[in-house]
CHARMM internal coordinates of N, CA and C (Angstrom, degrees):
IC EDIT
DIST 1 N 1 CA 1.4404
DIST 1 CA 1 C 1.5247
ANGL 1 N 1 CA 1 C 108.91
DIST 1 C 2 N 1.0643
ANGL 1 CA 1 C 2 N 127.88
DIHE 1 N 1 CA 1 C 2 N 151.85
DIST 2 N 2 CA 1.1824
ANGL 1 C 2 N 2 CA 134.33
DIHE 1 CA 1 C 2 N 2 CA -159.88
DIST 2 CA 2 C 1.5848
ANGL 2 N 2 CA 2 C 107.38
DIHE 1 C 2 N 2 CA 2 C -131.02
DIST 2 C 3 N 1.3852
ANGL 2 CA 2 C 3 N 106.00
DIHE 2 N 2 CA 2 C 3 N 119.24
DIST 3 N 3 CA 1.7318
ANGL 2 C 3 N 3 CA 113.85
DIHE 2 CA 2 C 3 N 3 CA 169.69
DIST 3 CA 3 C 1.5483
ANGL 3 N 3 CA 3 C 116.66
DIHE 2 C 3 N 3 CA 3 C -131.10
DIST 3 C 4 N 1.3553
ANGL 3 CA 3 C 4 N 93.87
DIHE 3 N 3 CA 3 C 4 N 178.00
DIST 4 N 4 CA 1.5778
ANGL 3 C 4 N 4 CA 100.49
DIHE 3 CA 3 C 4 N 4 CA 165.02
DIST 4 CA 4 C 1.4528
ANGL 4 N 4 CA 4 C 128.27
DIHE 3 C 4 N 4 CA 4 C -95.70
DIST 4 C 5 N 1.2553
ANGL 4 CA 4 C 5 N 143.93
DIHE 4 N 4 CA 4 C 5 N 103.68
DIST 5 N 5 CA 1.1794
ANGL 4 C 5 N 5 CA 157.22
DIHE 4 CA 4 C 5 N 5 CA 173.52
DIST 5 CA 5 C 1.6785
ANGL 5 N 5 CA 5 C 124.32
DIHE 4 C 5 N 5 CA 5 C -73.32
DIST 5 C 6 N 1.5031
ANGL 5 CA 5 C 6 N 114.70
DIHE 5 N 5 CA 5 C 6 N 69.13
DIST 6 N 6 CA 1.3942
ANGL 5 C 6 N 6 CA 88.80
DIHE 5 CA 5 C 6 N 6 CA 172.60
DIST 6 CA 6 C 1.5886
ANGL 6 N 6 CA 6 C 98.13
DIHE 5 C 6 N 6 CA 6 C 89.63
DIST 6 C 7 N 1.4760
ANGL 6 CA 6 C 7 N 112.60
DIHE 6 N 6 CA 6 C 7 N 35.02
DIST 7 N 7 CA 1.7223
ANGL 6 C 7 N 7 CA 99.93
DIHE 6 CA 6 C 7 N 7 CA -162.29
DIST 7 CA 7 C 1.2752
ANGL 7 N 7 CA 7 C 135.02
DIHE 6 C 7 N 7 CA 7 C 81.28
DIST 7 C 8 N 1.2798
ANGL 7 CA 7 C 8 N 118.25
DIHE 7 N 7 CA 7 C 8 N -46.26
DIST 8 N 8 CA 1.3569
ANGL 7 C 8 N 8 CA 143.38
DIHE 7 CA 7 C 8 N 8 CA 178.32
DIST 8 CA 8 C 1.3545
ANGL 8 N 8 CA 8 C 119.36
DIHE 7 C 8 N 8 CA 8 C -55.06
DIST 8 C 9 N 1.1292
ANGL 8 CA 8 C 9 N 145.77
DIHE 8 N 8 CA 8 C 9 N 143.57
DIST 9 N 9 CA 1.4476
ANGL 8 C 9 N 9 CA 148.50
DIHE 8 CA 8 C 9 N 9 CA 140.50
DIST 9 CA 9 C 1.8407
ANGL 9 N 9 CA 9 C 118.84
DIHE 8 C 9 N 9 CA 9 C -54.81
DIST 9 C 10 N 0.5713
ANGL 9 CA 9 C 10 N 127.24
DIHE 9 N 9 CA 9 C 10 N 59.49
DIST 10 N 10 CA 1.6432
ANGL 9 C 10 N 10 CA 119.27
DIHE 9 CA 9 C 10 N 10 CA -179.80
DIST 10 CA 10 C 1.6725
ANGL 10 N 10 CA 10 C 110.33
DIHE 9 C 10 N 10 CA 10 C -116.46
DIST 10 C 11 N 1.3357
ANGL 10 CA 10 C 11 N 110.85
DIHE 10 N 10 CA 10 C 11 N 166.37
DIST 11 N 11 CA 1.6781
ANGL 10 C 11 N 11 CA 145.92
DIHE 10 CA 10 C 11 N 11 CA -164.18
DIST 11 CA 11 C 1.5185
ANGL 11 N 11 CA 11 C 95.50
DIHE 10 C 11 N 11 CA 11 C -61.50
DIST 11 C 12 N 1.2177
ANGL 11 CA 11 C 12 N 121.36
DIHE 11 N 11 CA 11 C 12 N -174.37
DIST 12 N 12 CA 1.3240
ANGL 11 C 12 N 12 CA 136.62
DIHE 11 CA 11 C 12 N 12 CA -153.57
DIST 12 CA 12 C 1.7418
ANGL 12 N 12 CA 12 C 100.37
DIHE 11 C 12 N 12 CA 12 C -146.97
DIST 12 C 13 N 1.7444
ANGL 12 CA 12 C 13 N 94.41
DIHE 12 N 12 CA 12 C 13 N -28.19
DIST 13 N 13 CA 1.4010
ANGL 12 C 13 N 13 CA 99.24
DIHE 12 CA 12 C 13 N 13 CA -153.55
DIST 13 CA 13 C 1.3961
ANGL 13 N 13 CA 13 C 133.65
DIHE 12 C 13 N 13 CA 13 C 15.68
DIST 13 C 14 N 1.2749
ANGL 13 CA 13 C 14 N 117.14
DIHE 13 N 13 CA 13 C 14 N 65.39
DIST 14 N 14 CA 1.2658
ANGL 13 C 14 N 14 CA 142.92
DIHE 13 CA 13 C 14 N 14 CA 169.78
DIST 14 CA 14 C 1.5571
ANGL 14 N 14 CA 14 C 108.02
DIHE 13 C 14 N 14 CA 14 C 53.08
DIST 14 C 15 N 1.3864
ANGL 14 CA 14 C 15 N 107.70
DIHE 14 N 14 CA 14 C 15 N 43.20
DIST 15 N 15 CA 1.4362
ANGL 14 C 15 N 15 CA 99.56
DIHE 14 CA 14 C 15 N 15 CA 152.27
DIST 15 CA 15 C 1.5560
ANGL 15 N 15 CA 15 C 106.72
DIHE 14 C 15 N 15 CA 15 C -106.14
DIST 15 C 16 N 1.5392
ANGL 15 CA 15 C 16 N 93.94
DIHE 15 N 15 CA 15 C 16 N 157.33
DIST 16 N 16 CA 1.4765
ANGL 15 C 16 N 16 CA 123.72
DIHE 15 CA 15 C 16 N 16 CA -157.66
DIST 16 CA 16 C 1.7839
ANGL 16 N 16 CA 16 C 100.62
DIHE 15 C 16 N 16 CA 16 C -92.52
DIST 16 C 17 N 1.2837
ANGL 16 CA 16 C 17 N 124.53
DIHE 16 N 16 CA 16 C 17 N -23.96
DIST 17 N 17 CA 1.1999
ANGL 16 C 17 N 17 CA 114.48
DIHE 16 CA 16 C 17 N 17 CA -166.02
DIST 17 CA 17 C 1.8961
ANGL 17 N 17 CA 17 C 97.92
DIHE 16 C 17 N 17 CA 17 C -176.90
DIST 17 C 18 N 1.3824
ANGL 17 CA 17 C 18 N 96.52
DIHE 17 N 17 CA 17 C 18 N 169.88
DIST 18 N 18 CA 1.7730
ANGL 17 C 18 N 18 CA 99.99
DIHE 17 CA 17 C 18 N 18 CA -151.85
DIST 18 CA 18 C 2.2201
ANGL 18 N 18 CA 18 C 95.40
DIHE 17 C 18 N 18 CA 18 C -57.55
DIST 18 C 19 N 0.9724
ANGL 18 CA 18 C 19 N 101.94
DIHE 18 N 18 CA 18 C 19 N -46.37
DIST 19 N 19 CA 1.7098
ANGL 18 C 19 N 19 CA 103.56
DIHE 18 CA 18 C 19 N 19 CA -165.83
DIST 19 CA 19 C 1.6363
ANGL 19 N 19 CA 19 C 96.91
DIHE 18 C 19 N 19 CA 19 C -52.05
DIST 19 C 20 N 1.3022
ANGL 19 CA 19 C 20 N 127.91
DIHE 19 N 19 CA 19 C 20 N -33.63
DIST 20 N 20 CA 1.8884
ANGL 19 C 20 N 20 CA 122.94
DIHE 19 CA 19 C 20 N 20 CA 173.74
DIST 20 CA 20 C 1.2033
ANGL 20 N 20 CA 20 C 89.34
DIHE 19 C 20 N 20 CA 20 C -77.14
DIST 20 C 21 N 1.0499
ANGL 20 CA 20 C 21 N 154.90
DIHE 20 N 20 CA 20 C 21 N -54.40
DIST 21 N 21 CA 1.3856
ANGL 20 C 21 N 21 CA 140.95
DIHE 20 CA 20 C 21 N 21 CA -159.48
DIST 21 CA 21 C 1.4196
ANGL 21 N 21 CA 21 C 111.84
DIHE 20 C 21 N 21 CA 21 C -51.53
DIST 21 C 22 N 1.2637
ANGL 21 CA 21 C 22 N 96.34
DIHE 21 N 21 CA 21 C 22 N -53.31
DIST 22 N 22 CA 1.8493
ANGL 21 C 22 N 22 CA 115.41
DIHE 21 CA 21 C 22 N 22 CA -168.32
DIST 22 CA 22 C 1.5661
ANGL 22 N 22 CA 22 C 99.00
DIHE 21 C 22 N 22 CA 22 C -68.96
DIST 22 C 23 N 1.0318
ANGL 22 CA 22 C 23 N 111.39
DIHE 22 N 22 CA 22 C 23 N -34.86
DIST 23 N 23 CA 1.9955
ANGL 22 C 23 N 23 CA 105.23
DIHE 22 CA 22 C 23 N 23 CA 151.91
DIST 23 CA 23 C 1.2447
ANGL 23 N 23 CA 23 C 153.01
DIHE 22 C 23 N 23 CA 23 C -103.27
DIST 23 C 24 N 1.4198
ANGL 23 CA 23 C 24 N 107.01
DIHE 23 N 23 CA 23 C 24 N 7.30
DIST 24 N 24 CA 1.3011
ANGL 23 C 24 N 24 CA 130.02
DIHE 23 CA 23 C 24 N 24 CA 140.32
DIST 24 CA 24 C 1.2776
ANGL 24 N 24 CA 24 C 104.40
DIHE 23 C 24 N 24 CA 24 C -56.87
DIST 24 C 25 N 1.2533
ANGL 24 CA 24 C 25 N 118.82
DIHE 24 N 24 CA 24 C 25 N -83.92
DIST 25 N 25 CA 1.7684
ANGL 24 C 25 N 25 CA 108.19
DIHE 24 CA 24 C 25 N 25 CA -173.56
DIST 25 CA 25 C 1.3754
ANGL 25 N 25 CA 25 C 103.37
DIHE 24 C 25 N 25 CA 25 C -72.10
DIST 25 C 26 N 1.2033
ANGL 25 CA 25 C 26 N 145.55
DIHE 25 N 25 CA 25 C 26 N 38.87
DIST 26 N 26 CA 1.2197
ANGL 25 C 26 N 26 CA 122.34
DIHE 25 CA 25 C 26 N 26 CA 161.82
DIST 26 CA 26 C 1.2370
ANGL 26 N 26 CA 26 C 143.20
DIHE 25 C 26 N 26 CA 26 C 72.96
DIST 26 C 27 N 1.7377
ANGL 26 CA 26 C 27 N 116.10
DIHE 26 N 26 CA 26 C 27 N -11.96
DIST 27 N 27 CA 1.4692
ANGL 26 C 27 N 27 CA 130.95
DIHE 26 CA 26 C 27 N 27 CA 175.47
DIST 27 CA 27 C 1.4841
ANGL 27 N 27 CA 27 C 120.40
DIHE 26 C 27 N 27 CA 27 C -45.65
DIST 27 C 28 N 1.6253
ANGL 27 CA 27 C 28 N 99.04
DIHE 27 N 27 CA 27 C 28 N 120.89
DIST 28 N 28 CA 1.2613
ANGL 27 C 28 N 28 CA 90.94
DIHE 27 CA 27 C 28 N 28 CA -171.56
DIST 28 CA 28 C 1.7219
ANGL 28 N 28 CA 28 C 124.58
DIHE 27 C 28 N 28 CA 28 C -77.20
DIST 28 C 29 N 1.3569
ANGL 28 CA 28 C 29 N 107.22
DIHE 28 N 28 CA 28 C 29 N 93.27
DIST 29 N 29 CA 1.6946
ANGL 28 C 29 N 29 CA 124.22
DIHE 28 CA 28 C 29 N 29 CA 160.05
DIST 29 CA 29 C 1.6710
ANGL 29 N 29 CA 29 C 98.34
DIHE 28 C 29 N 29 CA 29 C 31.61
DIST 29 C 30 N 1.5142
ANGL 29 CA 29 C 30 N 95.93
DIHE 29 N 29 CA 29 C 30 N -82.69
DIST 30 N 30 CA 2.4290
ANGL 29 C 30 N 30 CA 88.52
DIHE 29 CA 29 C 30 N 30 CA -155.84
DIST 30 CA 30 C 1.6278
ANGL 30 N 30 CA 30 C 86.10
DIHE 29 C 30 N 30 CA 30 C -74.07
DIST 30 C 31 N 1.3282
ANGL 30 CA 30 C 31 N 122.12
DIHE 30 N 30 CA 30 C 31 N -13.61
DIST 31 N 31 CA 1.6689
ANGL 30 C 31 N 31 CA 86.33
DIHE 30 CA 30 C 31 N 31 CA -168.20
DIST 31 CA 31 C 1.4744
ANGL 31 N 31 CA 31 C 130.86
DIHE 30 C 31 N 31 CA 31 C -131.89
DIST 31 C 32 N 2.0326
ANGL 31 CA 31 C 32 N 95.37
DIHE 31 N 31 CA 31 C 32 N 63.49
DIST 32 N 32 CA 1.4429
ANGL 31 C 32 N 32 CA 101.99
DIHE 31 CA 31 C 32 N 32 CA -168.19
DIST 32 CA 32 C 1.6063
ANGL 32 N 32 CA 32 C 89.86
DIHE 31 C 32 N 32 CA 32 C -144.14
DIST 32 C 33 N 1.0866
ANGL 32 CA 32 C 33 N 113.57
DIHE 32 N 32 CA 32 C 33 N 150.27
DIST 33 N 33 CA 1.5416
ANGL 32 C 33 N 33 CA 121.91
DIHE 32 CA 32 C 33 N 33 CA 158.68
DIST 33 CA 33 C 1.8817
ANGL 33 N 33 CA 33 C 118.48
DIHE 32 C 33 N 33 CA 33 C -117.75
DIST 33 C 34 N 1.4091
ANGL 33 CA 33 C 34 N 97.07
DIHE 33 N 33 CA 33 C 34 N 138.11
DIST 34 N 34 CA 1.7228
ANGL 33 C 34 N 34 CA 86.07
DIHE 33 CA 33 C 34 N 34 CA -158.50
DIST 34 CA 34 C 1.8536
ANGL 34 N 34 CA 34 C 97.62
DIHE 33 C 34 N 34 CA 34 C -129.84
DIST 34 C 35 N 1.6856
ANGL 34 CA 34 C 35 N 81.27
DIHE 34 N 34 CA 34 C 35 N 123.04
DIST 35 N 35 CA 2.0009
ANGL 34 C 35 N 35 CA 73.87
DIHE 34 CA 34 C 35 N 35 CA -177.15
DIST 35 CA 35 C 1.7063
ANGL 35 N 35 CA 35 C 105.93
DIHE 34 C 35 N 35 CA 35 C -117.13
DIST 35 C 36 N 1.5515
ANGL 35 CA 35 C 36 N 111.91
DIHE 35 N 35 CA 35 C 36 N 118.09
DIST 36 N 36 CA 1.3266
ANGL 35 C 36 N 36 CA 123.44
DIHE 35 CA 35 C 36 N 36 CA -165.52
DIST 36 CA 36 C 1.6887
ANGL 36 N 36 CA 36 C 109.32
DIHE 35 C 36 N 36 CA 36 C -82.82
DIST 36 C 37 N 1.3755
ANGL 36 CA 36 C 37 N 117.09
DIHE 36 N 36 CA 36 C 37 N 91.50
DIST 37 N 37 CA 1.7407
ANGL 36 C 37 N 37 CA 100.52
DIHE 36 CA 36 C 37 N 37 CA 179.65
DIST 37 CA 37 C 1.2305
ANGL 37 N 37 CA 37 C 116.46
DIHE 36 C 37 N 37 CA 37 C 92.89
DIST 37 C 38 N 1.4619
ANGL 37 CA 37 C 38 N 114.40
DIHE 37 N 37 CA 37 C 38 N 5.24
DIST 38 N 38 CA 1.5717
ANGL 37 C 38 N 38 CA 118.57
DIHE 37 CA 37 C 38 N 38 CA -163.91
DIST 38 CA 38 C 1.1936
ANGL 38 N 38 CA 38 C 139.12
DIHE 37 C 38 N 38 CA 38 C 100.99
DIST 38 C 39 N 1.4104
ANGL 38 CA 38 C 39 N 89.29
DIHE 38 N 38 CA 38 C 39 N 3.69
DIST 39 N 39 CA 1.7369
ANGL 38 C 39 N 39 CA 112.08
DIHE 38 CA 38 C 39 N 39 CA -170.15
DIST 39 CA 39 C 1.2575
ANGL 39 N 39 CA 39 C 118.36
DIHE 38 C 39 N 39 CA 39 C -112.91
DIST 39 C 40 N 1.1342
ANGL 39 CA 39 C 40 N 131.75
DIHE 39 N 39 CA 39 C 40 N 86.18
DIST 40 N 40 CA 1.1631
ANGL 39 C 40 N 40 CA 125.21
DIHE 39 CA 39 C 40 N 40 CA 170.45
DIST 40 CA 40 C 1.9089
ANGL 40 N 40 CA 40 C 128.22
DIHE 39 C 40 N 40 CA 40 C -57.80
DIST 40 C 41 N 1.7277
ANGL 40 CA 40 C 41 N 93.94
DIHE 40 N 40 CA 40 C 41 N 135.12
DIST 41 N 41 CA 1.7819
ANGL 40 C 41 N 41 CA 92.04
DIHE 40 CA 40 C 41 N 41 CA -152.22
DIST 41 CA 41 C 2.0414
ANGL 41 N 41 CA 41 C 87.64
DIHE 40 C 41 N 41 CA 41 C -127.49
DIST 41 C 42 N 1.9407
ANGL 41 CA 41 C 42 N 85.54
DIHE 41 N 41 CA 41 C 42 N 141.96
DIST 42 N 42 CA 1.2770
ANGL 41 C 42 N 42 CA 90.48
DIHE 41 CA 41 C 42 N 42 CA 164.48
DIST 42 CA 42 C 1.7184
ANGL 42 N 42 CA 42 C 119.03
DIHE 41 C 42 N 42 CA 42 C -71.06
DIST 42 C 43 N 1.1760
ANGL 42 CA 42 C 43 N 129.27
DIHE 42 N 42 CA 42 C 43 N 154.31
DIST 43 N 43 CA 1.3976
ANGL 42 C 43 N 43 CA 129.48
DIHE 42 CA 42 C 43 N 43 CA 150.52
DIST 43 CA 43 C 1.6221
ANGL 43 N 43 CA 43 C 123.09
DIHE 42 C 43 N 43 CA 43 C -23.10
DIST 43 C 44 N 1.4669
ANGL 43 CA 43 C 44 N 109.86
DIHE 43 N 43 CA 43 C 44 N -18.19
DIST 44 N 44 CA 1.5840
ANGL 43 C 44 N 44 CA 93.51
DIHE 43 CA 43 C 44 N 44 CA 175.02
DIST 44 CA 44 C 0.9380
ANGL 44 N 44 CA 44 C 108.84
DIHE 43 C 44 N 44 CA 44 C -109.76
DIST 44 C 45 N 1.6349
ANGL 44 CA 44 C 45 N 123.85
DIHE 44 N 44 CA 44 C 45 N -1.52
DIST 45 N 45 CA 1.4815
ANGL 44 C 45 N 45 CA 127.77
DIHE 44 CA 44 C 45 N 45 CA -178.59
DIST 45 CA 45 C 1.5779
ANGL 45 N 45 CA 45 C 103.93
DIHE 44 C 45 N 45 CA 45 C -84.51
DIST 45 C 46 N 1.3927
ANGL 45 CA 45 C 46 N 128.84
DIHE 45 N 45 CA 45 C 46 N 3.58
DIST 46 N 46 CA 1.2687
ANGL 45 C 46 N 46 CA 128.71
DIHE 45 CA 45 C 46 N 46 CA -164.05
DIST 46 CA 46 C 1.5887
ANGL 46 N 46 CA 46 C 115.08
DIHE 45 C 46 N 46 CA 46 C -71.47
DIST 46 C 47 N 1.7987
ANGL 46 CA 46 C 47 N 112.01
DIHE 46 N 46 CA 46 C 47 N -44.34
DIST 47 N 47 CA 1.6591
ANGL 46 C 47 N 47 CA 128.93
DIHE 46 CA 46 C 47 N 47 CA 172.75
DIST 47 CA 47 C 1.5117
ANGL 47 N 47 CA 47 C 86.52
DIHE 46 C 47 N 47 CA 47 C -55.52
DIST 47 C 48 N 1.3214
ANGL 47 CA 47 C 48 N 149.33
DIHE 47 N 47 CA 47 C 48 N -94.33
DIST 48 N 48 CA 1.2267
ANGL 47 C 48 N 48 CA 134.46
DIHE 47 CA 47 C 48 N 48 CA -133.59
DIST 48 CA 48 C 1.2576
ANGL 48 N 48 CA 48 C 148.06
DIHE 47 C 48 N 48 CA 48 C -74.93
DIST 48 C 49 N 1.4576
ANGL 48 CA 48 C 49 N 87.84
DIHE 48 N 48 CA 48 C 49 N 4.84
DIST 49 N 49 CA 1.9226
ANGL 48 C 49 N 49 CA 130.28
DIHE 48 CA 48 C 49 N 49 CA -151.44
DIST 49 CA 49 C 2.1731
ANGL 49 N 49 CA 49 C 71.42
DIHE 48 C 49 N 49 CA 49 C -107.19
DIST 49 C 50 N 0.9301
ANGL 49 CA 49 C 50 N 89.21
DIHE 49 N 49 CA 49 C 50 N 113.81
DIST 50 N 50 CA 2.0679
ANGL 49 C 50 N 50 CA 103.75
DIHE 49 CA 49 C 50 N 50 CA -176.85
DIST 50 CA 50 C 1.9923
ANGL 50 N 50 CA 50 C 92.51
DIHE 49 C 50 N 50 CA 50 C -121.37
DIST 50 C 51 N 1.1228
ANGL 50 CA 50 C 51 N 96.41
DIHE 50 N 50 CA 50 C 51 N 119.57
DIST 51 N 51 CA 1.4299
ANGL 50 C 51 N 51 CA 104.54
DIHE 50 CA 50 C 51 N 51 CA 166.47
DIST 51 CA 51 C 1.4768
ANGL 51 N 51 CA 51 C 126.27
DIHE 50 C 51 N 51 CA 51 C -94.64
DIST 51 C 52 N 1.7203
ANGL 51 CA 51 C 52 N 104.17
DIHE 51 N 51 CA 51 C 52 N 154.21
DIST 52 N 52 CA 1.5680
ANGL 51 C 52 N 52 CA 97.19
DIHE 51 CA 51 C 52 N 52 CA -153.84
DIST 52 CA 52 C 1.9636
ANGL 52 N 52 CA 52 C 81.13
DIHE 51 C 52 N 52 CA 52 C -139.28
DIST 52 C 53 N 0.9282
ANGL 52 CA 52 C 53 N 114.09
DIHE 52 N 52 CA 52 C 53 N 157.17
DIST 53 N 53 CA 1.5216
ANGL 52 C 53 N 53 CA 144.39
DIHE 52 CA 52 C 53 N 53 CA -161.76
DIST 53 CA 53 C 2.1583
ANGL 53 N 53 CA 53 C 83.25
DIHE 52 C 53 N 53 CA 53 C -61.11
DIST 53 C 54 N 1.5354
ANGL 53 CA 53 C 54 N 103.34
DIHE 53 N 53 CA 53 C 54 N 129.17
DIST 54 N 54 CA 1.7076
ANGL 53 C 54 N 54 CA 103.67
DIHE 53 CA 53 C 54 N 54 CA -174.93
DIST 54 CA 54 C 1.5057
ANGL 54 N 54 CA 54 C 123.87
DIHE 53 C 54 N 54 CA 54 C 90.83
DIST 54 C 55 N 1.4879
ANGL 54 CA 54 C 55 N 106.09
DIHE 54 N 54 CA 54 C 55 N -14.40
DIST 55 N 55 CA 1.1528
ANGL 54 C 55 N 55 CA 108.03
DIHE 54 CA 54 C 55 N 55 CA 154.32
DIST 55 CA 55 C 1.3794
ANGL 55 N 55 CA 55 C 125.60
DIHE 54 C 55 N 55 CA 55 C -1.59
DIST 55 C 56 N 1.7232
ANGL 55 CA 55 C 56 N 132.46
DIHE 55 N 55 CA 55 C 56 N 139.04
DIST 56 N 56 CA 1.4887
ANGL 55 C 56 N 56 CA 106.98
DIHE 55 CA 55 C 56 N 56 CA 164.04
DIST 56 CA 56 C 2.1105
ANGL 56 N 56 CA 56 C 67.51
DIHE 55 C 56 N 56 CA 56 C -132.67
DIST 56 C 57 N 1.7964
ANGL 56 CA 56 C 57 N 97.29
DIHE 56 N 56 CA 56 C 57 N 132.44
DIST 57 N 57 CA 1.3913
ANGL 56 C 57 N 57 CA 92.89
DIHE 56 CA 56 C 57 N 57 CA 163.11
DIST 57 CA 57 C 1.5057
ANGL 57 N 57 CA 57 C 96.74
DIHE 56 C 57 N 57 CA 57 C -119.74
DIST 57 C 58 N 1.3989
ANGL 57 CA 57 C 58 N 119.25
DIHE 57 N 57 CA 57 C 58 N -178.40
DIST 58 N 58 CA 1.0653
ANGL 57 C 58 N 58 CA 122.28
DIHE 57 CA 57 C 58 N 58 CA 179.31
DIST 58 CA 58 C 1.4475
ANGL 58 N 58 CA 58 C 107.97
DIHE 57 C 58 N 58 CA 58 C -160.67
DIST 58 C 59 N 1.0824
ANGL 58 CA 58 C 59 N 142.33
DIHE 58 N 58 CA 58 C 59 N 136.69
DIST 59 N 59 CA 1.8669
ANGL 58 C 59 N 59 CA 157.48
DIHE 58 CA 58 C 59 N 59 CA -133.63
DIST 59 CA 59 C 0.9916
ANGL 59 N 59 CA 59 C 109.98
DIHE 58 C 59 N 59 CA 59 C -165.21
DIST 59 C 60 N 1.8839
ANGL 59 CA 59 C 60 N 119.26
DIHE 59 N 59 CA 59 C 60 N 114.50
DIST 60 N 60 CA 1.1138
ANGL 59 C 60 N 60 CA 111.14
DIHE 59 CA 59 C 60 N 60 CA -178.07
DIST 60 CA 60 C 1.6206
ANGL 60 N 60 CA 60 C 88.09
DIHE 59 C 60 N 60 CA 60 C -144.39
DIST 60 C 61 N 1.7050
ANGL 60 CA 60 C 61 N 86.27
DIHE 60 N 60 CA 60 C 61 N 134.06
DIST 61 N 61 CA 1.5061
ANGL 60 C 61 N 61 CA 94.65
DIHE 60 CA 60 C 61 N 61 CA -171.64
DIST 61 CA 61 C 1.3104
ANGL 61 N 61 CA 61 C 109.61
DIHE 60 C 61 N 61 CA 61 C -101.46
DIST 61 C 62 N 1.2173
ANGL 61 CA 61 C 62 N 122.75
DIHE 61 N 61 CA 61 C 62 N 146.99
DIST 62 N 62 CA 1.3255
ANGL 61 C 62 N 62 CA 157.94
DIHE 61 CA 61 C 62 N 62 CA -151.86
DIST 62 CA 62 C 1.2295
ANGL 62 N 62 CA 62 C 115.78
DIHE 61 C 62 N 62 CA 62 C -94.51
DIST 62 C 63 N 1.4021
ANGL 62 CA 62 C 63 N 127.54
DIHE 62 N 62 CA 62 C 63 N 87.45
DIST 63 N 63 CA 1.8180
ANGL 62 C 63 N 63 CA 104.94
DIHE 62 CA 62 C 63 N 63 CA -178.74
DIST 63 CA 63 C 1.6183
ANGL 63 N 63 CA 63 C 104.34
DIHE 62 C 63 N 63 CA 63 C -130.21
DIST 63 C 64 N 1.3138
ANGL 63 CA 63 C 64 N 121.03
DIHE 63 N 63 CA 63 C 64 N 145.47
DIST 64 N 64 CA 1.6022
ANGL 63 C 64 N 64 CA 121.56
DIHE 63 CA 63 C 64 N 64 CA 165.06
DIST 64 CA 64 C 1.1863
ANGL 64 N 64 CA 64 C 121.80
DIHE 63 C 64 N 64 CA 64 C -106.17
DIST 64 C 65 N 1.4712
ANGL 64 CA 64 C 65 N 121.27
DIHE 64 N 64 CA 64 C 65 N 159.64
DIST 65 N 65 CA 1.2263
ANGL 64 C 65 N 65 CA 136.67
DIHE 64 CA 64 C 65 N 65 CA -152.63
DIST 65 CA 65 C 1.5903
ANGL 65 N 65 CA 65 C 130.42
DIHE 64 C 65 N 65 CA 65 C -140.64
DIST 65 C 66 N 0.5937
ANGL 65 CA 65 C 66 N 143.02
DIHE 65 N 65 CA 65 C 66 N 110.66
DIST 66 N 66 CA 1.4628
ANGL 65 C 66 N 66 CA 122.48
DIHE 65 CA 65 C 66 N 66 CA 172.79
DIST 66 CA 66 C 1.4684
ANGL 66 N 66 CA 66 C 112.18
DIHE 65 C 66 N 66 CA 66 C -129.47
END
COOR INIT
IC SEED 1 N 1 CA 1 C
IC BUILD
């Protein structure tokens, strides 16, 4: 299935919904925020959030500083 990532056009590789996605690519868990379609979603909303072909996701990682 095919979405947008970040702008991008990229694969799905057969995840079913945002929480496979986020481990398909590997994102590391505490330190990403992920907004599906415009929607920005907590971490537990990730299982129910089911992706469908056009996707626009978007990932923005989180870092602190001092």
């Amino acid at each position: 299935m095919r979405i947008f990532l970040n702008g991008q056009a990229a694969e799905a590789h057969g995840a079913a919904n945002i929480a496979e996605l986020v481990d398909r690519y590997q994102m590391p868990l505490q330190s990403v925020l992920i907004e599906h379609n415009g929607i920005a979603l907590h971490q537990r909303e990730w299982r129910q959030r089911t992706l469908s072909e056009g996707d626009r996701i978007e990932v923005v990682r989180v870092v602190a500083g001092g």
